[in-house]
C-alpha positions as CSV (number, residue, x, y, z in Angstrom):
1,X,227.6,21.5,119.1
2,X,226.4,18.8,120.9
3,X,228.2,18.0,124.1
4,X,228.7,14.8,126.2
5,X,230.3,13.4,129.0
6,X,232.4,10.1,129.4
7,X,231.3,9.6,133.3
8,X,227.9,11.1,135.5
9,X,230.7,12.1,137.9
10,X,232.6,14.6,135.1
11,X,229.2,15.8,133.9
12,X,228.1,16.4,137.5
13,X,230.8,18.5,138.2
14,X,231.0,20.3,134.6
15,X,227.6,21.6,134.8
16,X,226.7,22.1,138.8
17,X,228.6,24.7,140.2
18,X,229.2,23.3,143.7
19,X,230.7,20.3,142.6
20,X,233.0,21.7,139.9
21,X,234.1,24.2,142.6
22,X,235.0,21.7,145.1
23,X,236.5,19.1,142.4
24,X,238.8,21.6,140.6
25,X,238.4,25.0,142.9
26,X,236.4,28.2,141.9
27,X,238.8,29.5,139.2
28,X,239.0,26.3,137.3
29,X,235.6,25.4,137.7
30,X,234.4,28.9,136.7
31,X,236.5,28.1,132.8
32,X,235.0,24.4,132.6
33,X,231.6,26.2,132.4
34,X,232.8,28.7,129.7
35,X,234.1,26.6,127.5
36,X,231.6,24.2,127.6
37,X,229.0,27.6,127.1
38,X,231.9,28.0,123.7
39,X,231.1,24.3,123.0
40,X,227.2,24.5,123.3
41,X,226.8,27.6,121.3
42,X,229.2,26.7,118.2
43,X,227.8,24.7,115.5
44,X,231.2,22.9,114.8
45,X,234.4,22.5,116.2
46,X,235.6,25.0,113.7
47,X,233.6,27.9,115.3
48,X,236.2,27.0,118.5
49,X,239.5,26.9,116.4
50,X,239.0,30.6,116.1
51,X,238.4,31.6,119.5
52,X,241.9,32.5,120.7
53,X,241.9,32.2,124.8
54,X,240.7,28.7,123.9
55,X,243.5,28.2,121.9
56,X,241.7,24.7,120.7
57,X,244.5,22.2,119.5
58,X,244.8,18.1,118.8
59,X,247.1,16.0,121.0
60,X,250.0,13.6,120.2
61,X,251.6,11.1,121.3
62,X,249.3,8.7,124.0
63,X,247.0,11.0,123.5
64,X,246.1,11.0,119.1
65,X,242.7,11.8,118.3
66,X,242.2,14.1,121.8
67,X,242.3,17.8,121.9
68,X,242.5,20.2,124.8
69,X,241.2,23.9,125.2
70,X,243.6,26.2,127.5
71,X,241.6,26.8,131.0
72,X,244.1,28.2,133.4
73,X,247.8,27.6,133.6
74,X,248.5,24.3,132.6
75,X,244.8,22.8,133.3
76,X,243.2,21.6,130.0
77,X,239.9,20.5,128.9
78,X,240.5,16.8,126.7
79,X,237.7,16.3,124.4
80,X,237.2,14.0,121.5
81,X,234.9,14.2,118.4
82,X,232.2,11.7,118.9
83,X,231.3,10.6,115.9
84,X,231.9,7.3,114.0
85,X,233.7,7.6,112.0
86,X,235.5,10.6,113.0
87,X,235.3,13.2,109.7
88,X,238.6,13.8,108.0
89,X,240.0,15.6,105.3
90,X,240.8,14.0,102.2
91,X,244.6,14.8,102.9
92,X,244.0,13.5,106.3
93,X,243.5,15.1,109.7
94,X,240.6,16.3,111.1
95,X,237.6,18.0,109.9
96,X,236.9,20.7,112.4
97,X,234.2,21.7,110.6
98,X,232.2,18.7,110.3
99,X,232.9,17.7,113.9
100,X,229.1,19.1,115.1
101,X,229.4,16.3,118.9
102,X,232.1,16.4,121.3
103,X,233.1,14.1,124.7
104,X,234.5,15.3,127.1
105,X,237.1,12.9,128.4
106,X,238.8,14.8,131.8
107,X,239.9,18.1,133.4
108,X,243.7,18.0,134.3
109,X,247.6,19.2,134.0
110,X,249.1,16.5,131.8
111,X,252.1,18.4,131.5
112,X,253.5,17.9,134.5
């Protein structure tokens, strides 16, 4: 899949090691990279629905049309398919398998 990032700043610290170590720590950091390495080498979103320490799932609420990917704890990775228009199923939802470009929206613990 294609990856992307919605700010330089979230890219930056995605992808460089010392700035994803000192924006999230080492452990955090260390998962942002991996799954982003999940991201890069699947050819759809499906691929990642079956990885299961990803545990890849959409969001509700404020958040319809995200998902999130399990890094550590309660830390999530949001993404959103970026394509226009999004692809769905013809019963509605989203069609993981068609969904070959992601953004990556933010690294955080919405949950508390």
């Amino acid at each position: 899949m294609k990856v992307y990032y919605s700010t330089r700043s979230l890219c930056k610290a995605c992808l460089n090691t010392l700035d994803g170590n000192k924006k999230w720590g080492k452990a955090i950091a260390d998962k942002v990279r991996l799954r982003i390495t999940e991201f890069e080498a699947a050819s759809s979103l499906g691929d990642i629905s079956k990885l299961p320490p990803a545990r890849c799932h959409d969001l509700s609420n404020n958040r319809a049309g995200q998902l999130s990917v399990v890094l550590n704890g309660n830390m999530r990775l949001i993404f959103m398919p970026k394509h226009d228009p999004v692809p769905t199923l013809p019963s509605g939802g989203l069609d993981w398998s068609r969904v070959t470009e992601i953004l990556i929206l933010e690294v955080i613990d919405y949950h508390g």
